[in-house]
N, C-alpha and C positions, 0 to 999 in steps of 0.2 A: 338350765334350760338353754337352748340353743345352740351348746355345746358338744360337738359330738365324745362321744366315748366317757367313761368315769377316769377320773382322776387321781390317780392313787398315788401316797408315799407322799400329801402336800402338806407343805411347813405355810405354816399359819403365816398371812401376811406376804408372802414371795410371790410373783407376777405368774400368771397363764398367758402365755400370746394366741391371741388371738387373729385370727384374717379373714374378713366377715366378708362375702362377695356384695352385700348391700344396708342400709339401717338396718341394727339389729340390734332387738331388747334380751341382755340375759337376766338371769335371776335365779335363785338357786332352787334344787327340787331337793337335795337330801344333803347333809354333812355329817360323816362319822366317824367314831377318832381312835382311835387305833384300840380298843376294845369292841367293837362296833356299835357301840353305844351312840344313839343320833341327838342332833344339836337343837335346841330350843331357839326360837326368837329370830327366826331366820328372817334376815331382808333386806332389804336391796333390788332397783331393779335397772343397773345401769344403761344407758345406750352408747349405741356406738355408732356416731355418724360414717356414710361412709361417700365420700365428694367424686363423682364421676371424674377420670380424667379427659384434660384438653382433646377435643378431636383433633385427628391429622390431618393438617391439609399440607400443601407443597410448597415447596422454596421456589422461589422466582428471580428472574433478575440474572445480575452479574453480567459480565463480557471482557474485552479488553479493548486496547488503545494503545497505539503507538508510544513511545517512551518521548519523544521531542515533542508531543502536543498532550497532557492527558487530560482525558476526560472522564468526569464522573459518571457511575454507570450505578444504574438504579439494583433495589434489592429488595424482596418483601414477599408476603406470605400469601399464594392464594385467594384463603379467607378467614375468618377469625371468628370468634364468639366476646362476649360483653363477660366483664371481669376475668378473660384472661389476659397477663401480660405475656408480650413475645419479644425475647431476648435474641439478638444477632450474636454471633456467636463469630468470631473469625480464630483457625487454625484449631478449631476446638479446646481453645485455653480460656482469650482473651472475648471476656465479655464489652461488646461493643457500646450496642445501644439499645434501650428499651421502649418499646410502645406498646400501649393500651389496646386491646381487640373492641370489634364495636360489630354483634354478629350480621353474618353477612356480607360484610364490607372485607376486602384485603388489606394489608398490611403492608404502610412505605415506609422501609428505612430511610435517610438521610442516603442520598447518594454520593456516593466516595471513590479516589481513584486507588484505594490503597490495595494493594495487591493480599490476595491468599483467596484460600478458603473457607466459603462461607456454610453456618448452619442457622438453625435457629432453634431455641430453645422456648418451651408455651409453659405457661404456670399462674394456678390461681393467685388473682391479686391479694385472696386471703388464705391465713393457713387452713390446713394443709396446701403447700402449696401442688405437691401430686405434679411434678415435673413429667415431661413429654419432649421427645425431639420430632420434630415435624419432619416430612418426608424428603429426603434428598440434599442436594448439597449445591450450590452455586460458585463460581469461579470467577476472581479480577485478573488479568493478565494485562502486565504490560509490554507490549512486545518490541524487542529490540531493534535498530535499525541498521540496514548493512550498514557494509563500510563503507565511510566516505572517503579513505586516504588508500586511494587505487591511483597508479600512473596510466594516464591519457595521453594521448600523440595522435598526429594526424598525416597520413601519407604527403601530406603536401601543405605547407601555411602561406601556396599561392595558388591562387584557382584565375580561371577566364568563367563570365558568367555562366551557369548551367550546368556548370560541368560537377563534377564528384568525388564525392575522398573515401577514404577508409582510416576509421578509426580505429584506435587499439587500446582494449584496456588491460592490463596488465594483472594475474593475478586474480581475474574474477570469481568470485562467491557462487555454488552451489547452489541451487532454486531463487538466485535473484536476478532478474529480469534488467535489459541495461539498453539505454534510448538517445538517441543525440537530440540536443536542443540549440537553436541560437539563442543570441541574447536577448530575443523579445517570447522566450517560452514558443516558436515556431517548431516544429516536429521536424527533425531533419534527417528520420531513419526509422527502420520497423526498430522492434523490439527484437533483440538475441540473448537469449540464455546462456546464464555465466555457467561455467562447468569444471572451476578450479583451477583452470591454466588462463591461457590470456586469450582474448576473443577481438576479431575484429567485427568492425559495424561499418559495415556499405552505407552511406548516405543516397539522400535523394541529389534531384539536380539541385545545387545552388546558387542562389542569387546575389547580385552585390550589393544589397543590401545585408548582406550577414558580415558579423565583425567577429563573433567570438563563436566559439563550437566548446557545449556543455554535456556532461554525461547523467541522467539521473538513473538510477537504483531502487529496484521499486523490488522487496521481496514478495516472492508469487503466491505464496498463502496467506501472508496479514494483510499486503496490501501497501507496510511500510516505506518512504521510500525517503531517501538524500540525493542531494546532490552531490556528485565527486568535486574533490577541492580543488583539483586539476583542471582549470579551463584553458585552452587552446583559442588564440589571437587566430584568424584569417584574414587572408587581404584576397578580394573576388575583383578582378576588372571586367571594367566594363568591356564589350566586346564590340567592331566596328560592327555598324548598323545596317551600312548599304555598299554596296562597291559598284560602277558603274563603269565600263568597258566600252569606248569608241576610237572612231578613229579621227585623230586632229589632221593629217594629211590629206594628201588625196588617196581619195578611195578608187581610181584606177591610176595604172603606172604600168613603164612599159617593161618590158621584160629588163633587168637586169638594175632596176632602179630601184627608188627606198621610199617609205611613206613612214606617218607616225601613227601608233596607239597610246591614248592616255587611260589611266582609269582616276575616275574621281571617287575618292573613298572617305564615306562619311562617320564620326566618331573614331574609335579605339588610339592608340599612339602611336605619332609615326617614328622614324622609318618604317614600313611595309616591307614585307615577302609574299610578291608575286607568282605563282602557277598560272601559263596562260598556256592552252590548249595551242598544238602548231607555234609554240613560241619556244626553243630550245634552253633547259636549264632554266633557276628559279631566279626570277630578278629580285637581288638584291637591296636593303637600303634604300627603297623607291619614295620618292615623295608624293604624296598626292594629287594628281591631275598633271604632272611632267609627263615628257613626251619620251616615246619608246621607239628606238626607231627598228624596221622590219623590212626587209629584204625576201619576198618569198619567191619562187623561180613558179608559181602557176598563182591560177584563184585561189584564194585562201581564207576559210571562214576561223577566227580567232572567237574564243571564250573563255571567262576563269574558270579553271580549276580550283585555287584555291587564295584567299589572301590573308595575310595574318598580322597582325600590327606588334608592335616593340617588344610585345606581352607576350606574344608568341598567341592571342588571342584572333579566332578564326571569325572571317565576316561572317553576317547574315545578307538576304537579298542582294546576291550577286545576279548581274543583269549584264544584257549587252553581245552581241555576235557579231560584231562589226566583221 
């Protein structure tokens, strides 16, 4: 009973298999034996349980992390049912770790930074166990980080305050992004894409408070980044602050006679290089507030042009039309 079809040709004792779609009670309806002659005393009425398998829910979790910092990244199922266990499975060999379902509720693996790919594996806690792969699969990556050992240089390892360099990295990386920094993490330049040959990087203005010029490396899909191990010393001067342009003589004289101009020049290093408007040629090795003498054959309004101290560093607040 519950068998389909008759049975013919059976040796007494040897297995029928069976694949019951639900509990099912057999029991026999007829036995006859190779005369057709039928059997007395028939009985028996086995069952055969038959254990719904684990429902599927879905794998969760996974990510990745930089390779110099890792961190653990969570893993788990969905949701679960009460007496199933759910087995983590990585690379589809190595049985990880197991936890107990509790229906309703999802399932946390231990979170780990170990790289591969993850499944999971559901199975009653009693036999039959009637295994089950839950839906999908999750992913740990760790992601590598450019290179740190790229040559850096800098057009100049002497600046005047404000003014600007250009960096050069040598050899740069494909999709990794590359940034100047001083030595207090200060931004000292957009961002320029490495493109496999060597790339320069325009700075902003800088100031004299910067001592050293740093490159970081930040790859544009993970996120990763280093520092280059290449850092670049600067010296920034300070720049004169004021220059002040009068006259120490007399400010009228007659034709053919001489008067003086001084300028008083605040901060940068002397000797100075003078540019004075109506003053011919650049005066030289000037000391500050010394006297300039001037000869002009009419009225003559004098102004700086320009002045610049030992640094070769240009004033600010220049004043004065004497």
């Amino acid at each position: 009973n519950n068998l389909a079809g008759v049975q013919t040709g059976y040796i007494s004792a040897s297995d029928i298999a069976v694949s019951p779609g639900a509990t099912t009670v057999y029991s026999l309806i007829s036995v006859k034996d190779a005369n057709g002659c039928e059997s007395g005393g028939k009985s028996g009425t086995p069952t055969v349980t038959v254990q719904p398998l684990p429902i599927v829910y879905s794998v969760t979790g996974g990510g990745s992390y930089c390779s110099d910092v890792p961190v653990a990244q969570g893993l788990g199922v969905s949701n679960s049912e009460t007496g199933i266990n759910y087995i983590l499975v990585r690379d589809g060999s190595t049985d990880v770790e197991t936890v107990g379902g509790t229906t309703g509720n999802p399932v946390n693996f231990t979170a780990t930074t170990t790289p591969g790919v993850y499944t999971v594996r559901a199975q009653r806690s009693a036999a039959p166990a009637c295994p089950v792969m839950m839906s999908g699969s999750v992913s740990i990556t760790s992601d590598p980080l450019p290179s740190a050992i790229l040559a850096f240089s800098l057009s100049s390892a002497t600046l005047c305050d404000q003014e600007t360099v250009i960096g050069t990295v040598t050899g740069s990386e494909s999709g990794v992004n590359y940034q100047m920094f001083d030595q207090l993490d200060n931004v000292l330049s957009a961002v320029v894409a490495g493109d496999g040959g060597d790339i320069a990087i325009p700075s902003t203005a800088i100031g004299t408070g910067v001592t050293s010029i740093k490159v970081i490396a930040t790859n544009g899909s993970t996120g990763c980044n280093v520092e280059l191990t290449d850092t670049e010393l600067i010296t920034v001067n300070a720049n004169p602050t004021a220059s002040v342009l009068s006259i120490t003589g007399s400010t009228e004289i007659c034709a053919g006679d001489a008067t003086t101009l001084a300028v008083s020049i605040t901060g940068g290093v002397s000797p100075y290089e003078l540019n004075i408007n109506n003053l011919a040629g650049v005066q030289t090795g000037y000391i500050s507030a010394s006297d300039i003498a001037v000869s002009p054959g009419a009225t003559t309004v004098y102004s700086l042009i320009s002045v610049k101290d030992a640094n070769g560093c240009e004033s600010g607040g220049k004043s004065g039309t004497p």
